[in-house]
Residue, then its C-alpha position, 0 to 999 in steps of 0.5 A: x764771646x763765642x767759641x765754635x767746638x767740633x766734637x764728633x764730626x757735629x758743630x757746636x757754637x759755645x757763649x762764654x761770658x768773661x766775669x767782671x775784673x777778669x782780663x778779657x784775653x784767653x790764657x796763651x794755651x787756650x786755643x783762639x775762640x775762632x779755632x776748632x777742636x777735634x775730639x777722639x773717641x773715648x775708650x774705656x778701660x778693659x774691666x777688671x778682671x773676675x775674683x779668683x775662684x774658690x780653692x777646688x778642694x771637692x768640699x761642698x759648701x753647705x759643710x764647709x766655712x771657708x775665708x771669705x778673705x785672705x789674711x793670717x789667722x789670729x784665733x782658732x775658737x773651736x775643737x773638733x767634736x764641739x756642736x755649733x749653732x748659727x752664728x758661733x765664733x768660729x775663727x778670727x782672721x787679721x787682715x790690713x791691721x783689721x780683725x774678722x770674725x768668721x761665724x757658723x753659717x749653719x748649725x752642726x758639729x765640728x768634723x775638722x779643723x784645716x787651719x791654725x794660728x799665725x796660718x796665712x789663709x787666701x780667700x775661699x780657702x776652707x777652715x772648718x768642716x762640719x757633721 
């Protein structure tokens, strides 16, 4: 069986081979075989828009550990004044029933501490200030 399709302006003849103990006929909704079908012109979703930014809070990076996500804030595990190496445990967030840990990502010493226990926190936003 041949169908002849139509699809962006170009023609297209199609063999379509009916499988043993199938019926023959096409289904009441499908087109007849000798009928063309014009196709539309696809249009993509618009992208999704950009992550919001950091919270503008004119702290720089390099002495800052910030919420890499939102979520509520279970544990605080350090104090000011405490020296830190890479990779401390510096606080455990919860987010969708999940914990994270947020380690040191720098060695240094605690200057502030910008959040506390049961604190909803948005991502980016800074926790602990080092020295």
């Amino acid at each position: 069986m041949q169908l002849s399709l139509t699809i962006d302006g170009k023609k297209y003849v199609v063999d379509v081979d009916v499988v043993e103990g199938e019926e023959a006929r096409m289904p009441a909704s499908f087109p007849e075989p000798t009928s063309t079908i014009q196709s539309r012109p696809v249009i993509p979703s618009p992208p999704h828009p950009p992550a919001a930014p950091p919270v503008a809070d004119g702290l720089a990076d390099d002495k800052v550990c910030r919420s890499p996500i939102a979520g509520v804030v279970q544990r605080v595990n350090v104090q000011v004044g405490q020296k830190l190496q890479v990779d401390d445990l510096l606080v455990v967030l919860e987010a969708m029933k999940m914990e994270t840990n947020i380690t040191a990502h720098t060695a240094g010493t605690v200057k502030k501490i910008m959040t506390s226990s049961g604190e909803a926190v948005k991502s980016g936003q800074a926790l602990i200030e080092y020295e």
